[in-house]
Residue frames relative to the residue before (quaternion, step in Angstrom):
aa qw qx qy qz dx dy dz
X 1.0000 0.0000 0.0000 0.0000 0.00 0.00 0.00
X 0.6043 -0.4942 0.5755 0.2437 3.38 -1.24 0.93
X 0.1048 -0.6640 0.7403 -0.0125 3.03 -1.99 0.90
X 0.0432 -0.7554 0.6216 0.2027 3.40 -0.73 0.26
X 0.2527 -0.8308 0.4960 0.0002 4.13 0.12 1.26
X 0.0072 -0.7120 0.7002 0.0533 3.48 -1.03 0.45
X 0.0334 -0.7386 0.6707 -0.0591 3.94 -0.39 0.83
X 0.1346 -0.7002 0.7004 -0.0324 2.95 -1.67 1.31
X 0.3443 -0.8006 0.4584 0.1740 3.27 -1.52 0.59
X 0.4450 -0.7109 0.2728 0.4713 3.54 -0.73 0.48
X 0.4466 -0.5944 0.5599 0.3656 3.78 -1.37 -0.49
X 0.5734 0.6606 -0.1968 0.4428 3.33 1.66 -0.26
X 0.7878 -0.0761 0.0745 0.6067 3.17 1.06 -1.13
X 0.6480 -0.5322 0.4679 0.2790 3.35 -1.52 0.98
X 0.9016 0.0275 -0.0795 0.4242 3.37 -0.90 0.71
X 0.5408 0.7143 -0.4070 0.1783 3.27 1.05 0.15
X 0.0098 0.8877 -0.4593 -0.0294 4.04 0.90 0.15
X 0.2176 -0.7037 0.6751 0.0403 3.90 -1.12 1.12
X 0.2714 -0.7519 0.5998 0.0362 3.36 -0.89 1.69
X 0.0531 0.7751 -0.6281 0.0438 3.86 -0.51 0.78
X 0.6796 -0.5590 0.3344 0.3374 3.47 -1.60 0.18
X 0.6669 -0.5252 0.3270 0.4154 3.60 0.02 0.20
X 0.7214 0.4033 0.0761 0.5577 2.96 0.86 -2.29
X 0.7518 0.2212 -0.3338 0.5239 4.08 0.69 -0.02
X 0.5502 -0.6470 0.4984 0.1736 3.64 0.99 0.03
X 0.6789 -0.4855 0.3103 0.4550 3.58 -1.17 -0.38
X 0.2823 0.8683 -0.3908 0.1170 3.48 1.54 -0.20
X 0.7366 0.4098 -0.2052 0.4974 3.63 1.07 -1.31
X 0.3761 0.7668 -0.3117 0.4164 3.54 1.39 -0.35
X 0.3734 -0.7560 0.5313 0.0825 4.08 -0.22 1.15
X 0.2250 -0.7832 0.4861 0.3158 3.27 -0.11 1.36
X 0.5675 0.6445 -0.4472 0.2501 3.68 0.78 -0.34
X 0.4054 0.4876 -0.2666 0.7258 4.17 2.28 -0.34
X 0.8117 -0.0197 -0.4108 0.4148 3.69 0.03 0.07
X 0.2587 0.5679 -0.6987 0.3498 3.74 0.29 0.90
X 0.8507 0.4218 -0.1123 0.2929 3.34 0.38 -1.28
X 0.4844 0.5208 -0.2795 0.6449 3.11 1.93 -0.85
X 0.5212 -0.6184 0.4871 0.3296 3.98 0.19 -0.20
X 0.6485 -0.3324 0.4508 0.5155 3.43 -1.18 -0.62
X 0.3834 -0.7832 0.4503 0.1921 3.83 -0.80 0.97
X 0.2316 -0.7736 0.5664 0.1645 3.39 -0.66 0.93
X 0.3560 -0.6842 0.5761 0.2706 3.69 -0.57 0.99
X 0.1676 -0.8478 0.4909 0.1101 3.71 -0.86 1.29
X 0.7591 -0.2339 0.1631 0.5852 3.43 1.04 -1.25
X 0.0024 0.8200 -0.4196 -0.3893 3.65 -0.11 -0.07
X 0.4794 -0.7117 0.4984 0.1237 3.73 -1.21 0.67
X 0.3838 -0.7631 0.4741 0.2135 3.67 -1.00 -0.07
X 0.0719 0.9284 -0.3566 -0.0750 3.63 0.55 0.27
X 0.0869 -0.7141 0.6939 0.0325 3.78 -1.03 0.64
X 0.7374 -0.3754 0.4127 0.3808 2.96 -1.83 0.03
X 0.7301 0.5681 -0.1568 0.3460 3.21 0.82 -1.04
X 0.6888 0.5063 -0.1996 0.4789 3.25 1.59 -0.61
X 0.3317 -0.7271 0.5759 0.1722 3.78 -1.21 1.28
X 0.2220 -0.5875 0.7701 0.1117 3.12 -1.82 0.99
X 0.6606 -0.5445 0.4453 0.2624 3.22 -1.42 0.92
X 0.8104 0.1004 0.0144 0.5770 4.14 0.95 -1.11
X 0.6550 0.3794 -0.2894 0.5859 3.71 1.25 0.36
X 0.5089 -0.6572 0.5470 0.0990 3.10 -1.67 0.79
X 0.4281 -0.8405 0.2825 0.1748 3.17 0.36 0.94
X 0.6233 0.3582 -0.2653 0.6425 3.35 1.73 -0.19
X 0.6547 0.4218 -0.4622 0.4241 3.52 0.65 -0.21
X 0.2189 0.8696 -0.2626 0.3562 3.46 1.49 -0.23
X 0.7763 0.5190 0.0941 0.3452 2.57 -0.11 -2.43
X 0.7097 0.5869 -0.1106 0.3738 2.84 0.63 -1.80
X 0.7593 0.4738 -0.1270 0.4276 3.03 0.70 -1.45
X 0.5357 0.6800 -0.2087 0.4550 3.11 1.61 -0.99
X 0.7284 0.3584 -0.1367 0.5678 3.54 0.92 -1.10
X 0.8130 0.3501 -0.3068 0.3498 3.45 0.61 -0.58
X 0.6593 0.5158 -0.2064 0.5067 3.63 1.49 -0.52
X 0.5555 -0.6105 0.4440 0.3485 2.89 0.76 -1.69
X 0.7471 0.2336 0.1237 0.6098 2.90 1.68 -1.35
X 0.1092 0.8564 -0.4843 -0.1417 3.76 -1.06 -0.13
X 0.2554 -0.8520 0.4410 0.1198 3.29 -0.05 1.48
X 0.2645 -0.7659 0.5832 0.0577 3.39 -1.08 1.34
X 0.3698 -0.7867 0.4534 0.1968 3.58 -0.47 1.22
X 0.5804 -0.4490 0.5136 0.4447 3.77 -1.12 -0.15
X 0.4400 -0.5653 0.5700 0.4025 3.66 -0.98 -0.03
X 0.5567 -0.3722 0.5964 0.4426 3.94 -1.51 0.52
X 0.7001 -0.4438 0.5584 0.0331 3.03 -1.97 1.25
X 0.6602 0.4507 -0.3333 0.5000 3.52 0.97 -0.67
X 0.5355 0.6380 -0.3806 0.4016 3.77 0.79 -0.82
X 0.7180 0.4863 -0.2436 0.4343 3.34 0.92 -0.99
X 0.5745 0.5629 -0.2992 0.5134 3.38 1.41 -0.80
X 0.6555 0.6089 -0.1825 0.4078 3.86 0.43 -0.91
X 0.6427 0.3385 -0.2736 0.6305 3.61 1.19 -1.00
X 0.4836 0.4834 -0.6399 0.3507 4.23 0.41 0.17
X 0.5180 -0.4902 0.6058 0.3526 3.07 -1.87 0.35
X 0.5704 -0.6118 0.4077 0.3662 3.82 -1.11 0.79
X 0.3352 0.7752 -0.3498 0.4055 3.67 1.32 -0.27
X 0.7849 0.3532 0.0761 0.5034 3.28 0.66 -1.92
X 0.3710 0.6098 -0.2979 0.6339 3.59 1.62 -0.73
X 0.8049 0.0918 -0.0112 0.5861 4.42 -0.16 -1.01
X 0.3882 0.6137 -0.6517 0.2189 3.30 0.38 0.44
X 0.7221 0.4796 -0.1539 0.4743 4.28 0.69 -0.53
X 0.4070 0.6710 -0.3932 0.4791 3.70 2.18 -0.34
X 0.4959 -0.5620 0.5922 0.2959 3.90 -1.20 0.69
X 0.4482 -0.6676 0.4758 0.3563 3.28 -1.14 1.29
C-alpha cells in the first residue's frame, strides 16, 4: 500500500528527519519528541511502498511505524561514519611527527 509522507527535519540536530502521514500532519506526533526534535522544518514530501528504498531506513520498519504510531523518527548516523569517509591523509594530519 501506498503512502503519501511528508518528513521534516530537525533545527536541533543534523540528520535527524520525522516521517509523518501527509494527510494527519504532525498531529499524532508527542509533543514531548517535538520539544526535543525542535520546531519542524517541512523538507520534502515523498511517496512510499513496500517496494521503495530509502537510503538509511528500512522501508518496512518505516511503514510500520508509520501506521502504528503515527510517526517515524530517523536518527543521525554515529559520529564514526563521518570519521571513516576522511581520506587517511586528513585522519593523521594532527598525529606527532
Amino acid at each position: 500500500m501506498k503512502r503519501i509522507c511528508s518528513i521534516y527535519k530537525s533545527p536541533r540536530k543534523n540528520e535527524m528527519y520525522l516521517y509523518v502521514l501527509k494527510a494527519e500532519a504532525l498531529t499524532r506526533v508527542p509533543e514531548g519528541l517535538l520539544a526535543v526534535f525542535g520546531p519542524p522544518a517541512h523538507a520534502f514530501d515523498l511517496v512510499l511502498s513496500p517496494e521503495r528504498q530509502l537510503a538509511r531506513e528500512d522501508i518496512a520498519t518505516v511503514l510500520e511505524n508509520l501506521d502504528k504510531q503515527g510517526y517515524h523518527l530517523q536518527m543521525p548516523p554515529p559520529e564514526e561514519d563521518y570519521i571513516q569517509h576522511l581520506p587517511d591523509e586528513l585522519l593523521c594530519r594532527n598525529d606527532p611527527v
